[in-house]
C-alpha positions as CSV (number, residue, x, y, z in Angstrom):
1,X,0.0,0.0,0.0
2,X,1.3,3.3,-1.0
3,X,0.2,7.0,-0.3
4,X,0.3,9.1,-3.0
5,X,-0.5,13.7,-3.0
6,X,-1.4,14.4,-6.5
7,X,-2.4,18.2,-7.5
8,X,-3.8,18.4,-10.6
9,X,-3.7,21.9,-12.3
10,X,-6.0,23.3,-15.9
11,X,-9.6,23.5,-15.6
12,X,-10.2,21.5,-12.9
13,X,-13.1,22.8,-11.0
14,X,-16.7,22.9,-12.2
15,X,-16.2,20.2,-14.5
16,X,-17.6,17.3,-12.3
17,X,-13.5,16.6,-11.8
18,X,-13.9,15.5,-7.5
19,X,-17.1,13.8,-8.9
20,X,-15.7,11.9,-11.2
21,X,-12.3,11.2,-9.1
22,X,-14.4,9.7,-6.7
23,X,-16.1,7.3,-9.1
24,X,-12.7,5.9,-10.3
25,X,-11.1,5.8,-7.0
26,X,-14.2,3.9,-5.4
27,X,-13.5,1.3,-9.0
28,X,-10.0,0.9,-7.9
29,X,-10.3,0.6,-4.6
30,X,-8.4,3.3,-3.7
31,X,-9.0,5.2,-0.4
32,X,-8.6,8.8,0.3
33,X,-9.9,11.9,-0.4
34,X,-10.3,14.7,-3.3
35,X,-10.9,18.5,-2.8
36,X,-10.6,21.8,-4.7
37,X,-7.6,24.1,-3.8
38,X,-8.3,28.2,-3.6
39,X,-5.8,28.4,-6.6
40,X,-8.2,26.7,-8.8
41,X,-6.6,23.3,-8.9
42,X,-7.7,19.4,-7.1
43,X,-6.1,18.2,-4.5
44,X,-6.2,14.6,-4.3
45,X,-4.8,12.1,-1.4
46,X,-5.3,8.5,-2.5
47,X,-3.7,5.1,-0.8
48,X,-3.5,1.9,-2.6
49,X,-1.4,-0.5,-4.6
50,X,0.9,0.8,-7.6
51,X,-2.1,-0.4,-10.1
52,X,-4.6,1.4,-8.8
53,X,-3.0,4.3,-8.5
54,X,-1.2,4.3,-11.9
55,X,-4.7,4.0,-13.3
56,X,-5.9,7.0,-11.3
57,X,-2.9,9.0,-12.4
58,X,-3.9,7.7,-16.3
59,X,-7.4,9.3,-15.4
60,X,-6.2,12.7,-13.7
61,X,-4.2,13.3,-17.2
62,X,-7.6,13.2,-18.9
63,X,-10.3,14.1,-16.3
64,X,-14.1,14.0,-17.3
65,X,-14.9,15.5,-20.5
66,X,-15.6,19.0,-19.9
67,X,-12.1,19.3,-17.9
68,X,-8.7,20.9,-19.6
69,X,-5.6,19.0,-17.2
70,X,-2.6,21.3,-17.9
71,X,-0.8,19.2,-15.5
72,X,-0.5,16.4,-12.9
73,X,1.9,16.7,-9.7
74,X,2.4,13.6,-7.5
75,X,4.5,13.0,-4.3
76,X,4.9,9.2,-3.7
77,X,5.1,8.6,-0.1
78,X,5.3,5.1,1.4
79,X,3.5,5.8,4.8
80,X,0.0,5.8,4.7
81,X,-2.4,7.5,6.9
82,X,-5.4,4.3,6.8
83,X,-8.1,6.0,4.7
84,X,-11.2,3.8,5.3
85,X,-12.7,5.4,2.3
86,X,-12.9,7.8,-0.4
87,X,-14.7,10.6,-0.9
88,X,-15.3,14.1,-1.9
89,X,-13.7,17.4,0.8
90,X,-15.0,20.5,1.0
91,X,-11.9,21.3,3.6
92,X,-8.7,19.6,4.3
93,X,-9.4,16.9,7.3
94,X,-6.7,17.9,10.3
């Protein structure tokens, strides 16, 4: 199991982009959580095995339709904080 930040950058929010996120994530049985950032960009923390999140970083590049990804960061991290679930932030959890 790994834990992977990802910050995806373009146009990002009003798209259906956390939406959609979550819909993949829940299909790959990823755990975590997405949320839109002030700057306009998605924040995403997601934990599971290097499949998974491969394919999630193969989605982020695209995004749903109406969504314009200029770029995709990720910080691989090997400790994981024991999501229990994914699912859609309005804040960052402490």
């Amino acid at each position: 199991m790994k834990h992977w930040n990802i910050v995806v950058r373009g146009t990002v929010q009003g798209v259906y982009y956390r939406a959609t996120t979550k819909a993949v994530a829940d299909q790959l049985g990823i755990k975590g959580f997405v949320m839109n950032q002030p700057d306009g960009s998605v924040y995403i923390e997601a934990e599971g095995d290097d499949f998974a999140l491969e394919s999630l970083i193969e989605f982020c590049e695209e995004g749903p339709d109406r969504a314009e990804v200029d770029s995709v960061e990720v910080e691989r991290l090997d400790q994981t904080k024991g999501f229990k679930n994914f699912e859609v932030l309005k804040r960052k959890p402490l």
